[in-house]
N, C-alpha and C positions, 0 to 999 in steps of 0.2 A: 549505636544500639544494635543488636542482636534480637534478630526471630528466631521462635525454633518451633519447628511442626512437628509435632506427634501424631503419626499416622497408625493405625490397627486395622489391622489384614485380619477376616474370620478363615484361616487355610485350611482349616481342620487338625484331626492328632495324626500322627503317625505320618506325616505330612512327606514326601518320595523329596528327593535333593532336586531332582530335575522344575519341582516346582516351584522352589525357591528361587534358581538359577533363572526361571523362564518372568517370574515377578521382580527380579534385579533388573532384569536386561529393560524389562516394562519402565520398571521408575527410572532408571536411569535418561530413557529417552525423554521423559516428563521433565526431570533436571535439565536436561541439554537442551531442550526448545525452553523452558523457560528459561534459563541463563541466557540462550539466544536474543530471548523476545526484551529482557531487559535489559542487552549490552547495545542493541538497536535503540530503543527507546533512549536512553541516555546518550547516543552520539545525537539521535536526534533533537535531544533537547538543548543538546551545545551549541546545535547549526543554529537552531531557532533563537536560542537566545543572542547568539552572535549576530546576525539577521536586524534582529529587533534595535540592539546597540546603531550596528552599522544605522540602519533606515532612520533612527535618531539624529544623530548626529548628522548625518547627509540632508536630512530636513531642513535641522537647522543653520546649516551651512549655506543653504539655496536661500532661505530667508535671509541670514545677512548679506549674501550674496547682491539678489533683489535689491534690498534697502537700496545698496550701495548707490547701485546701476538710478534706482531713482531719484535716488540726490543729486546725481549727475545730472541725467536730466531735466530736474528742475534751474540747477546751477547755469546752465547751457542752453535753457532753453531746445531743447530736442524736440522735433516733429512729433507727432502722436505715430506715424506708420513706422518712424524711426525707430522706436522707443517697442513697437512690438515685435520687430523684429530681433531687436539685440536679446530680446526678455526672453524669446523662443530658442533662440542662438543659446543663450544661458542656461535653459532649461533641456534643452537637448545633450547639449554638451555634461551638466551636472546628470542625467539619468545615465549614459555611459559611464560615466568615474562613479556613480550608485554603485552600477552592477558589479565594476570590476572590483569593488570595495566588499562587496556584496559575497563576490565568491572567494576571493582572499581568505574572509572573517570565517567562511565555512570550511576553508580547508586546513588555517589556522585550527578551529575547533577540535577539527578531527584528531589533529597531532596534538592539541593540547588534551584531550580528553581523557587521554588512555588512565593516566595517572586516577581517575573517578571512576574508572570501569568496575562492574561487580564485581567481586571474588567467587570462586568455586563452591558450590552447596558444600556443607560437609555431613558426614554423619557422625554425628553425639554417641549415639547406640542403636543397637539393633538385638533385641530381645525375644527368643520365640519358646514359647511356652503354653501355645495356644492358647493365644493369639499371636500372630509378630506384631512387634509395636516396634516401629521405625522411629528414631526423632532427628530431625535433618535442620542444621545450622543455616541460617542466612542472615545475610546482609539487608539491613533496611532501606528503603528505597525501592525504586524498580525492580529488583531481584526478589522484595519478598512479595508487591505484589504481583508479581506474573507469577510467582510457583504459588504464591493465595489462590491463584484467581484458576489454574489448572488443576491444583487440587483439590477444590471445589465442586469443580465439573466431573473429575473423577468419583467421587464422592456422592453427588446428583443423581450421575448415570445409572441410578439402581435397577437391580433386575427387575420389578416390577414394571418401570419404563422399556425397558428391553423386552420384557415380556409380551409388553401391549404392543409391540412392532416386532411380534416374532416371526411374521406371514414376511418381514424384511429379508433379503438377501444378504451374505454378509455384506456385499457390495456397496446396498441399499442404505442400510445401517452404520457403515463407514463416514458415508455420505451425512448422515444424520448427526454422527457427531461433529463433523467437521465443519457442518454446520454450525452448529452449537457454541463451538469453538469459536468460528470469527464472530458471531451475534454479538459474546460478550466481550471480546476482544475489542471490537468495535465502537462498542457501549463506552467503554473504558477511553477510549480517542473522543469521544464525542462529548464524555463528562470531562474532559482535559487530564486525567489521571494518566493517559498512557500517549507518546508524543511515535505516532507509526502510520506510517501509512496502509494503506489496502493491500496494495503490491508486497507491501511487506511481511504483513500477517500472511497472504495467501501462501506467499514462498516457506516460513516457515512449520505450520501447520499443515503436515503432509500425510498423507494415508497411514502412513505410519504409526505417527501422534496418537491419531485416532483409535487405532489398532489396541496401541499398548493404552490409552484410558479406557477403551472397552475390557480390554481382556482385566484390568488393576480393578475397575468396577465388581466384578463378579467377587471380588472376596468383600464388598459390602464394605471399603474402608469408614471409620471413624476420623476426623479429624479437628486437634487440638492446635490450637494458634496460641503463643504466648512470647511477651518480649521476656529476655533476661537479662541479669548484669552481668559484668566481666568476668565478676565473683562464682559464678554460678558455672561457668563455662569448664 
């Protein structure tokens, strides 16, 4: 299945070329961190799922393991101090074959993963007639929500908001968005929708980001979310 977002920029008429060029270079960065923030999200939900496998299976491996050892001991008659010490011997020895199974299954991941990684936004069209009306292709999954969920924020950031922290520095205001940014980033990890860590959003959300959704703000976008068929493409 296919998203496609329809965005509308208010530029004005008679609109100078350098404005256009300066609002490409903006959306593009918003492309490129989100594409980022979902080709992360999806490695990391290969590790976690692989994780999860692994820590199964190693469970239940240490339980028949157990069983075994205490059918022994019952058969044999084994001391009780006997008997805790082989179980801990057991249990020590299975938490190192865990882990080394553990990072195997993530590095596995990694290289299996590629082949599910997003694809590239693309753009459908781009029409200006005052208004431009952008409409930009994605992939469902992670890829449409991280460019949902940033150009929403873009979207949010209305002048009016800017307006009420005008007394801000650009500095200040940078700051605000990037805020902004990890809040709901954040949100998103903690309703289980987006599989990232802190470190991770931090690194990719950079003054920059912020920069080009401040400046994409000021033209007051509209935004249109819709899935389509093959047919429609």
């Amino acid at each position: 299945m296919v998203e496609i977002f329809t965005v509308t920029f208010e530029v004005g008429g008679d609109t100078p070329a350098e404005t256009f060029t300066g609002l490409f270079t903006d959306l593009g960065e918003i492309l490129h961190v989100a594409h980022e923030l979902a080709t992360q999200a999806t490695k990391a939900r290969a590790r976690d799922d692989a994780r999860r496998a692994i820590a199964a299976r190693a469970a239940q491996s240490l339980e028949e393991a157990e069983r075994t050892l205490v059918a022994q001991f019952e058969r044999f008659d084994v001391p009780a101090a006997e008997r805790e010490r082989a179980l801990n011997y057991q249990r020590s020895t299975w938490a190192v074959e865990r882990e080394r199974a553990l990072l195997d299954a993530e590095n596995g991941a990694e290289q299996r993963v590629a082949e599910f990684l997003p694809g590239p936004y693309r753009f459908r069209s781009v029409r200006y007639e005052n208004p431009l009306i952008v409409e930009i292709l994605s992939e469902a999954g992670f890829a449409t929500m991280s460019l949902a969920l940033l150009l929403r924020i873009v979207r949010d950031w209305s002048p009016a908001r800017r307006q009420a922290k005008a007394a801000a520095t650009d500095a200040e205001s940078r700051t605000l968005l990037r805020a902004e940014l990890r809040r709901l980033l954040c949100e998103q990890v903690r309703a289980g929708e987006l599989t990232l860590t802190t470190d991770a959003i931090d690194s990719l959300i950079s003054d920059s980001t912020a920069d080009s959704a401040n400046r994409l703000s000021i033209y007051e976008p509209v935004l249109e979310q819709r899935q389509i068929e093959g047919s429609e493409l």
